[in-house]
C-alpha positions, 0 to 999 in steps of 0.5 A: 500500500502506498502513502499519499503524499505529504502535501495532500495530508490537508486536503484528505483530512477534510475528505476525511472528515466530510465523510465522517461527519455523513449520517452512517445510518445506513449501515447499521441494522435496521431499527438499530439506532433506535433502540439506545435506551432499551440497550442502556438499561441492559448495560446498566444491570450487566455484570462484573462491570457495564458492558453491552453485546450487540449481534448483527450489528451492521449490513452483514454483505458490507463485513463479507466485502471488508472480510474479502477486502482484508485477505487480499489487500492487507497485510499483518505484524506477528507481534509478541509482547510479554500480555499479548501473542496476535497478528496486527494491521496498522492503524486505521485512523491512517487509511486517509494518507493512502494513495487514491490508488490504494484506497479503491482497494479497500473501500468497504473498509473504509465505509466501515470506519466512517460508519462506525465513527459517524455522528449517528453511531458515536451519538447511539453508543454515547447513551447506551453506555452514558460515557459522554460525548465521543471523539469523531476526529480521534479514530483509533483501531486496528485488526487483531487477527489471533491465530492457535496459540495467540492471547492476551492478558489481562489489562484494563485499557485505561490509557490516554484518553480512551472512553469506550473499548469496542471489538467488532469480530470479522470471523468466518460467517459461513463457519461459525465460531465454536466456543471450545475454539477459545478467543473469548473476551473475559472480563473480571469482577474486582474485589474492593481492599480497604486499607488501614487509612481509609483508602481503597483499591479495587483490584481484579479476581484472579479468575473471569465471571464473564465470558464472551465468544466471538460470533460473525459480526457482533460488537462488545464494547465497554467504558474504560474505567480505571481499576475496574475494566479488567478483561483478556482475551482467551488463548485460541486452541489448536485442535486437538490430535485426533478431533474431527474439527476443519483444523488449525485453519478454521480458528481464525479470530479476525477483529476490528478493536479499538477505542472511542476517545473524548472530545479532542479540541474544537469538537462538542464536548472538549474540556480543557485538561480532562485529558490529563486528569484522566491520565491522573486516574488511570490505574497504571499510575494508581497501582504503583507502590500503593495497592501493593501491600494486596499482592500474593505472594508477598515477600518473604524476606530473610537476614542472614544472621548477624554472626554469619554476617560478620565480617561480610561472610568472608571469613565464612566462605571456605566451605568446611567439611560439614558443608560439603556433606551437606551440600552432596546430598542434593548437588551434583559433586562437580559443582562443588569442586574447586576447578568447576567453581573456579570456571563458573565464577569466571564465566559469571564475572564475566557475563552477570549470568549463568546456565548451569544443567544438571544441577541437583544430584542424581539420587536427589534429582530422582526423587524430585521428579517423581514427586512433581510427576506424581503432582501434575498428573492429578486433577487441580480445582478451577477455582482460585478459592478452592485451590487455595483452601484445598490443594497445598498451593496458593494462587498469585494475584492480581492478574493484571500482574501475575498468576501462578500458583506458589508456595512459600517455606512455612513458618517454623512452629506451622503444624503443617504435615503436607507430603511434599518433602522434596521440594520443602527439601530444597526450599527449607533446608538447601537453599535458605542453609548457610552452606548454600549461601557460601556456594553462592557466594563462591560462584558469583564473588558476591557476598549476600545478606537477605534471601527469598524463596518462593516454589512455583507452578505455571498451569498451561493455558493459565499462567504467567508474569507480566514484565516489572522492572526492578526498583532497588538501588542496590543490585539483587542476585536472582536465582531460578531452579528449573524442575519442569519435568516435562520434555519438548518446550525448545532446548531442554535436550540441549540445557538438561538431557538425559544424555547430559553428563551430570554436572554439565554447565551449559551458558550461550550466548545470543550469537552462539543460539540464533539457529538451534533447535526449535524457538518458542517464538519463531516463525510465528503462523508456521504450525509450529505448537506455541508453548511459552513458560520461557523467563526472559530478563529483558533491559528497560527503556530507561535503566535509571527509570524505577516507575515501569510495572509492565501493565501497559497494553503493548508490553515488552516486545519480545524478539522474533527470534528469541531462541530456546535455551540458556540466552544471555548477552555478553557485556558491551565492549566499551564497558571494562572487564570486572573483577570477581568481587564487582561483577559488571551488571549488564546492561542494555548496549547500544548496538543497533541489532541488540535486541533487549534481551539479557538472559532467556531460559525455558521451562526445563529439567535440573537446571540452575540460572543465576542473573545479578539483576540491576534496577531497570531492567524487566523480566516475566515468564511468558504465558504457558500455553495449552499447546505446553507439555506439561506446568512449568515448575520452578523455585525462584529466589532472590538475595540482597548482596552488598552494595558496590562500594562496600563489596569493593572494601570488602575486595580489598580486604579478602586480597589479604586474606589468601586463605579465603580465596579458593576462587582465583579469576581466570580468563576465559575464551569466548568458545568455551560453552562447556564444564565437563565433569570428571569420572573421579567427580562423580560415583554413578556412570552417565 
């Protein structure tokens, strides 16, 4: 398609508005506009918020010409984010800067907009949802077409100065849409939370009440309102093996979305400065650092005790013989001998990140996956509220953030009796233990003063994390055990294979993965299953900026190349080499082909990712899909180290302290992606 020429934008706006400011009546359904008032008390009384469905809304022969219109004339952006996998037009609003060439190639669908943004429709829709004048100079929509695997999470829209939401399906009409194909729009009641100084915060259920397939020319609209106009869109599901469906080919949810806006300046209506109380309002803002005391799950922050402490830990770093008994009964040998620890220091040095396969011990690594095997086969409950009262597990909120299901080390004196031994193994007695907290310190020259644990389970077709910035000052040191035991979610042959040898470290690069196996992401429409469960940790616009909570509608971009397996980026050339005591805290480079991408590891088997996270920078794990293997399981912990400037005394103090530095920098060669472990290391043939 080609733009009409800069010099002719004046002339078109006025085309544009000529046609806009026509009646449009015609469109619509007869006896339609008419009916306003009778649409307005159904709005009123829907629940879990206003909301009206309208059916055959315009001329069905006008939407089978702009269907034909779309196929053959248009094109779409695959587009993926941390909420939302979908197929995207351009906007439009800008169908006028088209050539006169182009625009006779689409002129039912330019009908369609002028209809849709007439005075007579804008008018109708104004008093069936008593939002107040609507914009007719702000156009603003774009077709979203979800294909098998594609979704959006839950948001609100409150962005700018939108007004009403709308969705106009353009789906098959000779096929109608099965509900078990997905692509419902679903909304979410809010539960109101009042906090200690009378404020309240309207936060959404962790589970849908309403849900709205797609069918053939209908439009479902609602007014944005802030903290309260929750709603996602259902992942689409690939059919089945074996179903008798059409196939793949027939689950194509075609949309027309967008907004209504208010009055821009020089139309009815236009107030000064209403846009930007509104902007006041909006929930993105009003979430920030004031609702979060509502979150679940909430930290559970530990100190190291003081004598532990002393001294910043150096004189506690040398693992003694108690610790490395202890610490062989759930780590793999070659993890705690010098050379290994010696390499993985280095290479985290170097890079502030680490992929370290086949971590957890044979005889140890056993037990737990058939534990978390056993648990995933059976059946959890639907509801958040039964799961929460019945299962071992307690589901993360809100949406709008997160949703997973989680559990915590309990308290000490809980009488809590749950048959779950491997994984409180390693959340009560491994990992929180003072002989781990060494081990760490000795992989990553960090010295560590808080920790906290939090086990994880990720339903298919269910859960995730929306991308949050992190807004410490200091860096914090983050740790994720992968004990997914399901195989095919892209690199677990390559991260964690049975043919692996235990003890195997496995780190790549951005540029050592491009071409590997089979991407999550990659060649999106291609038939390839979309399972997602993937962590990324991805640079901020702004590393300095500590106000970014990932709950904007577009999200964080995530590349369409982003391979499977371990991913980190190598720091940038202009920054200096660090030293083992002050790790160089990645950062985004400025390169033009770099893509923001960190550190990226899929959901897999007995591996250890560790990451020092500086502020600014995003991470989330990416929806699972129903496409997935299996739940993504993990444990996900967190540990405050000792700022800069008092790491680097404590460096210079631990040079005169020989005995304490078992860990001695080497240089390592940019080919080296290998720690192999020796016959000696290990007792078990592999």
């Amino acid at each position: 398609m080609k733009r009409k020429a800069e010099d002719d934008s004046g002339e078109r706006s006025v085309k544009k508005q000529a046609v806009v400011e026509a009646n449009g009546s015609t469109q619509f359904r007869d006896g339609l506009l008419q009916q306003a008032d009778k649409l307005h008390k159904q709005y009123v009384a829907s629940e879990p918020y206003k909301h009206g469905v309208i059916q055959d809304l315009l001329d069905p022969q006008l939407l089978r010409k702009v269907r034909a219109e779309i196929q053959e004339n248009l094109s779409f952006t695959p587009k993926e984010t941390d909420i939302y996998r979908i197929h995207q037009s351009g906007d439009l609003a800008n169908l006028d800067g088209l050539d006169d060439s182009s625009l006779k190639l689409l002129p039912s669908l330019l009908a369609l907009r002028d209809a849709l943004y007439s005075p007579a429709f804008r008018g109708f829709l104004s008093t069936v949802t008593g939002a107040g004048p609507l914009s007719g100079n702000k156009t603003d929509m774009a077709i979203n077409v979800y294909t098998p695997g594609c979704h959006l999470l839950c948001h609100d829209d409150v962005i700018g100065s939108r007004r009403v939401s709308y969705i106009l399906y353009l789906t098959d009409p000779d096929r109608p849409w099965k509900p078990e194909w997905g692509g419902a729009l679903r909304l979410y009641p809010t539960i109101v939370h009042k906090a200690d100084d009378g404020k309240e915060y309207k936060l959404p259920s962790p589970d849908f009440s309403v849900s709205i397939p797609p069918a053939f020319n209908q439009l479902s609209f609602f007014a944005v309102q802030p903290g309260e106009s929750f709603h996602d869109v259902e992942e689409v599901y690939a059919q089945k093996p074996g179903s008798a469906d059409d196939g793949d080919e027939s689950r194509v949810r075609m949309a027309i979305s967008g907004w209504y806006h208010i009055p821009q300046e020089g139309e009815d209506g236009y107030i000064k400065g209403l846009e930007e109380s509104l902007a006041e309002r909006s929930s993105l803002q009003q979430l920030q650092g004031r609702a979060e005391q509502y979150d679940q799950p909430q930290p559970q922050t530990k100190r190291y005790s003081d004598q532990e402490h002393e001294g910043h830990g150096f004189k506690e770093t040398l693992l003694s013989e108690a610790d490395f008994d202890f610490l062989l009964q759930y780590i793999a040998p070659t993890y705690l001998t010098p050379d290994t620890l010696e390499s993985v220091s280095g290479t985290f040095s170097d890079e502030c990140s680490i992929c370290l396969g086949q971590f957890l011990s044979k005889r140890f690594s056993s037990s737990l996956e058939s534990y978390v095997t056993e648990q995933e086969s059976q059946t959890l409950p639907s509801a958040s509220s039964d799961v929460d009262s019945t299962t071992a597990w307690r589901v993360a909120r809100p949406p709008h953030k997160h949703r997973f299901l989680y559990q915590q080390a309990p308290d000490p004196e809980s009488k809590d009796t749950r048959d779950d031994r491997p994984i409180r193994d390693l959340l009560q007695n491994l990992l929180p233990s003072e002989s781990f907290r060494k081990w760490l310190q000795l992989a990553t020259g960090l010295t560590l003063t808080t920790y906290d644990l939090c086990t994880r389970r990720f339903r298919r077709g269910k859960d995730y994390t929306l991308a949050t910035g992190y807004t410490g000052d200091e860096s914090q040191l983050e740790i994720i055990l992968g004990i997914t035991p399901t195989r095919g979610w892209g690199g677990d042959d390559d991260l964690a294979g049975e043919e692996n040898t235990e003890g195997t470290e496995h780190r790549k690069g951005a540029e050592d993965n491009q071409d590997e196996n089979t991407s999550w992401t990659k060649d999106r429409g291609s038939g390839e299953p979309v399972v997602g469960g993937y962590v990324a940790y991805m640079a901020g616009d702004d590393a300095d900026d500590d106000s970014n909570d990932g709950n904007e509608s577009d999200g964080v971009e995530v590349p369409t190349d982003l391979s499977t397996g371990a991913r980190a980026s190598r720091p940038s050339a202009q920054k200096k080499k660090a030293d083992k005591a002050d790790p160089a805290v990645y950062k985004a480079t400025t390169d033009d082909e770099d893509d923001g991408v960190l550190f990226s590891m899929p959901a897999c088997w007995n591996t250890l990712g560790i990451v020092l996270r500086d502020k600014g920078v995003m991470r989330f794990v990416k929806y699972v899909g129903q496409q997935a293997p299996g739940d993504r399981w993990d444990i996900a912990g967190e540990f405050g180290v000792v700022p800069d400037d008092e790491q680097a005394s404590v460096s210079d103090e631990s040079e005169n302290h020989e005995a304490s530095q078992p860990i001695h920098e080497v240089e390592h060669e940019e080919s080296e992606t290998e720690i192999e472990s020796s016959d000696e290391d290990d007792d078990d043939d592999y």
